[in-house]
C-alpha positions in Angstrom: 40.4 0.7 34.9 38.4 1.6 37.8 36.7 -1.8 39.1 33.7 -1.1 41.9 33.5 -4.3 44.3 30.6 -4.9 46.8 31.5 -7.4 49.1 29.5 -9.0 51.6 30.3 -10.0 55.5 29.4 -13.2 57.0 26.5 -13.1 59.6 27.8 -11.9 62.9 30.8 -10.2 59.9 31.2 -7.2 62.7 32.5 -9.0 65.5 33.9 -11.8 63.8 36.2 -9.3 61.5 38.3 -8.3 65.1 40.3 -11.3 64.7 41.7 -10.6 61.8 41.6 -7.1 61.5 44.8 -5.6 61.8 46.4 -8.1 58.9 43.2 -6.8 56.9 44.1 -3.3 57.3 47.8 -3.6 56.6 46.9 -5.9 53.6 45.1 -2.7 52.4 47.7 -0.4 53.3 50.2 -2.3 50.7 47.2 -2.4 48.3 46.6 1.6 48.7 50.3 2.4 48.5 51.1 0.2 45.3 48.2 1.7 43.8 45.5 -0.9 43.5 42.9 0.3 46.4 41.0 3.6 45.6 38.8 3.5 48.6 37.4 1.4 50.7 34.8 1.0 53.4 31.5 -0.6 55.5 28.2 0.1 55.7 27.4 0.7 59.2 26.3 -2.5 60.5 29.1 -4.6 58.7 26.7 -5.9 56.2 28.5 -5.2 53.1 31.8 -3.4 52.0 31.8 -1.3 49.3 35.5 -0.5 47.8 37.0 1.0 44.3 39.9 -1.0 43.3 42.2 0.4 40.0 43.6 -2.9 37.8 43.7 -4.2 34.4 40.8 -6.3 34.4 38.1 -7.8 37.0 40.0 -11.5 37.2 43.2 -9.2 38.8 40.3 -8.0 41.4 38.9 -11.2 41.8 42.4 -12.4 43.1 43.1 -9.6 45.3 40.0 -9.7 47.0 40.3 -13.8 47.2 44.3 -13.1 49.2 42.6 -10.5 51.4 42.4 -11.9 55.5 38.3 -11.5 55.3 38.3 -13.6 53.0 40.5 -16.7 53.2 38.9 -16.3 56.6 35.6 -16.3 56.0 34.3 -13.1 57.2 33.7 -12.1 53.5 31.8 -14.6 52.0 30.7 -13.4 48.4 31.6 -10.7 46.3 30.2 -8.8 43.0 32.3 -6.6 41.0 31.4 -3.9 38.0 33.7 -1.8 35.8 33.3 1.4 37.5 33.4 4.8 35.4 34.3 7.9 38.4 32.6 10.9 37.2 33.8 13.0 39.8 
């Protein structure tokens, strides 16, 4: 199932996020290659992230998104997620 996540930054998210970003990115490389990140990406002023992850169920989601580097460092600081039907 298709899982829509909307994830939001911390204040001061876009300069804070350079710290980390490199073991962000290759955290989402593994999750793109094994199949579990659809897309991914940032509104422009690093307010909020909105990203398509494909898993079983939303507590799989809620995990991934909990191991990811924004968050255990606090540069995401909440997050919403929906079932998500693509149309297209």
């Amino acid at each position: 199932m298709k899982i829509l996540a909307l994830v939001t930054y911390c204040t001061n998210g876009s300069e804070l996020r350079q710290k980390f970003r490199i073991e962000h990115q290759n955290y989402n490389k593994k999750l793109k290659m094994d199949g579990n990140l659809v897309m991914a990406g940032s509104d422009t002023d690093y307010s909020i992230s909105v990203r398509v992850y494909e898993a079983e169920n939303l507590q799989t989601v809620e995990k991934i998104i909990e191991l990811d580097p924004y968050f255990t460092n606090t540069i995401w600081t909440d997050f919403t997620l929906y079932p998500f039907n693509q149309v297209c």
